[in-house]
C-alpha positions in Angstrom: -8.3 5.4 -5.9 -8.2 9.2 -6.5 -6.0 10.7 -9.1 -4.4 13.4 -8.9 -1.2 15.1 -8.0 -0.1 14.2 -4.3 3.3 15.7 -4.4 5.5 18.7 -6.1 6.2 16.6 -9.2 3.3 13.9 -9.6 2.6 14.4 -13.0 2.7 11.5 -14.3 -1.0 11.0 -15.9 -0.4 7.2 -17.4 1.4 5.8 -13.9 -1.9 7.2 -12.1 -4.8 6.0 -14.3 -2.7 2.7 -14.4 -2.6 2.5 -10.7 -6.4 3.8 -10.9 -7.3 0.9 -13.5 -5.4 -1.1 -10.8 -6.9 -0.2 -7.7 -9.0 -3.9 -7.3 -6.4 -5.8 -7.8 -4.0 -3.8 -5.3 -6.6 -3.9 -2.8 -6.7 -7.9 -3.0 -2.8 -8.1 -2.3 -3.1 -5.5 0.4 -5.9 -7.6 2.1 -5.0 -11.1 1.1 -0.9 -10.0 2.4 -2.4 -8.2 5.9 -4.7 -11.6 6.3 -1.6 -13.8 5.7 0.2 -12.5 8.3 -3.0 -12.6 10.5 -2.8 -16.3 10.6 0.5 -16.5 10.6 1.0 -14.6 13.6 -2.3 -16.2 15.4 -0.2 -19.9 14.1 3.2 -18.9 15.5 1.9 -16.8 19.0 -1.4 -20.2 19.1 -3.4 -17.4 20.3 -6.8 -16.1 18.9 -7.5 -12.9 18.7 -11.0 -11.2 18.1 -9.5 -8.8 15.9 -8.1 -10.9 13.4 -10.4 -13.5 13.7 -13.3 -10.7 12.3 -10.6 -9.5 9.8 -9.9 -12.8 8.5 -13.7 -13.9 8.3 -15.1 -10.8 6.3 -16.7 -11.9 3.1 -16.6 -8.6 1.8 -14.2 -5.1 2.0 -15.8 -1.7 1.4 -12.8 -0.3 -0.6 -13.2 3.2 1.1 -11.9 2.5 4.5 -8.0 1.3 3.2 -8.2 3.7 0.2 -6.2 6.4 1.6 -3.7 3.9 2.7 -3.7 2.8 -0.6 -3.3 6.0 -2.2 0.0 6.8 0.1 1.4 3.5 -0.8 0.7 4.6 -4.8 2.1 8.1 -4.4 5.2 7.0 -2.5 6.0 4.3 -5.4 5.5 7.2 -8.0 7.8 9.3 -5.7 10.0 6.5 -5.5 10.3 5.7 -9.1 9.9 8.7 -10.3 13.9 9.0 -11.6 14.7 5.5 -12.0 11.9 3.8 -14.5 11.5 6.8 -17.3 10.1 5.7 -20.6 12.6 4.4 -22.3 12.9 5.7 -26.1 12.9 2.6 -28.1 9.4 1.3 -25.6 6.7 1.8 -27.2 3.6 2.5 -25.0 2.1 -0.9 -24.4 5.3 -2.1 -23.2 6.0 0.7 -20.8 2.4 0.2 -19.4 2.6 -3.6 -19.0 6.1 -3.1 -17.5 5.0 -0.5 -15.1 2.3 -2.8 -14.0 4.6 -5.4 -13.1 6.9 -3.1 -11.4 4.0 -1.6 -9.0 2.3 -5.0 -8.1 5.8 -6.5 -7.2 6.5 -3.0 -5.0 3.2 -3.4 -3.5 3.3 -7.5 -2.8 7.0 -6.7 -1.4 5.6 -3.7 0.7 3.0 -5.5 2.1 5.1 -8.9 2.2 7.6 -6.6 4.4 4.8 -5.3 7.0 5.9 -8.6 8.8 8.0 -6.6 10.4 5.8 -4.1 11.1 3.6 -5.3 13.0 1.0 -2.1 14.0 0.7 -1.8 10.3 -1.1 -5.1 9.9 -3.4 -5.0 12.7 -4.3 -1.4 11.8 -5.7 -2.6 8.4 -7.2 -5.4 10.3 -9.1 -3.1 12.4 -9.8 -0.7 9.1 -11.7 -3.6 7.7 -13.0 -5.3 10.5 -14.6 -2.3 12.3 -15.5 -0.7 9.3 -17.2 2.4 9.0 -17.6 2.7 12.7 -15.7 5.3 15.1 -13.0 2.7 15.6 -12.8 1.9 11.9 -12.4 5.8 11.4 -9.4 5.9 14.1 -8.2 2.9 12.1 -8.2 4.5 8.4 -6.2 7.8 10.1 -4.1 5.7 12.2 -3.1 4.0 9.4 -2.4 6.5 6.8 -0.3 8.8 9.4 1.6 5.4 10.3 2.1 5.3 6.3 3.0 8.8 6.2 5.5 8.4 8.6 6.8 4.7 7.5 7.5 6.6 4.1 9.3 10.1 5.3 11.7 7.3 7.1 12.4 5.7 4.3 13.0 8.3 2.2 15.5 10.8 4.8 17.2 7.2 5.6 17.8 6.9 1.3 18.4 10.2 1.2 20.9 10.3 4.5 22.6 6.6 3.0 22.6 7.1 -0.9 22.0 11.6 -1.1 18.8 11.0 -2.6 15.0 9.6 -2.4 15.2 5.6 -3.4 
């Protein structure tokens, strides 16, 4: 993960070193989430496809090719939660930490849980890992990151449009 400041706002030093000292473990839900729905699709549809099946049997990820993806997914839940999980006064600093770390591995299992329904995100990864650092791995990482990109401006003018505000 890189830190630093992705929008007008991210200032928030702890949240981003915590989602830095993170980054491993977010990676394995990404990838273990994306390969779940792999076989669950290739279960449901009883159809292989090379694409998953190369996904599903890599041994190894080189973190690079999903970590812009990943840094999107960490921005928007700092964008997200920004307003609504301030330090409270009476938490001391180990508590806010542990409690933040809860809060962004449940977003991100529940993000990634939720890509069920979104289909071209899943195969995407899949073809991030899969064809890594090749041409079509390249497509792959910016497909993905401007299908992030766009996933999260939806979500946020629908919150804004439903509620008047970014949740």
């Amino acid at each position: 993960m890189i830190v630093g400041r992705v929008f007008e706002g991210d200032d928030d030093a702890d949240t981003q070193d915590m989602q830095h000292d993170l980054y491993h473990d977010s990676l394995g839900i990404i990838v273990a989430g994306c390969r779940k729905h792999c076989e669950r699709a290739t279960r449901l549809l009883q159809v292989k496809d090379p694409l998953f099946d190369r996904f599903c049997a890599s041994k190894s990820v080189d973190h690079r090719t999903i970590q812009s993806a990943h840094d999107l997914m960490a921005a928007y839940w700092r964008y997200r939660t920004r307003r609504t999980y301030p330090m409270l006064p009476f938490e001391d600093k180990d508590t806010a930490r542990r409690r933040a770390i809860a809060e962004w591995l449940a977003w991100l299992q529940r993000e990634i849980d939720s890509w069920a329904d979104e289909p071209h995100l899943v195969r995407t990864l899949a073809a991030c890992i899969a064809d890594a650092n090749t041409e079509l791995g390249y497509q792959a990482e910016d497909a993905l990151a401007l299908a992030l990109r766009e996933r999260y401006v939806a979500m946020y003018d629908y919150a804004r449009d439903a509620f008047g505000r970014c949740g």
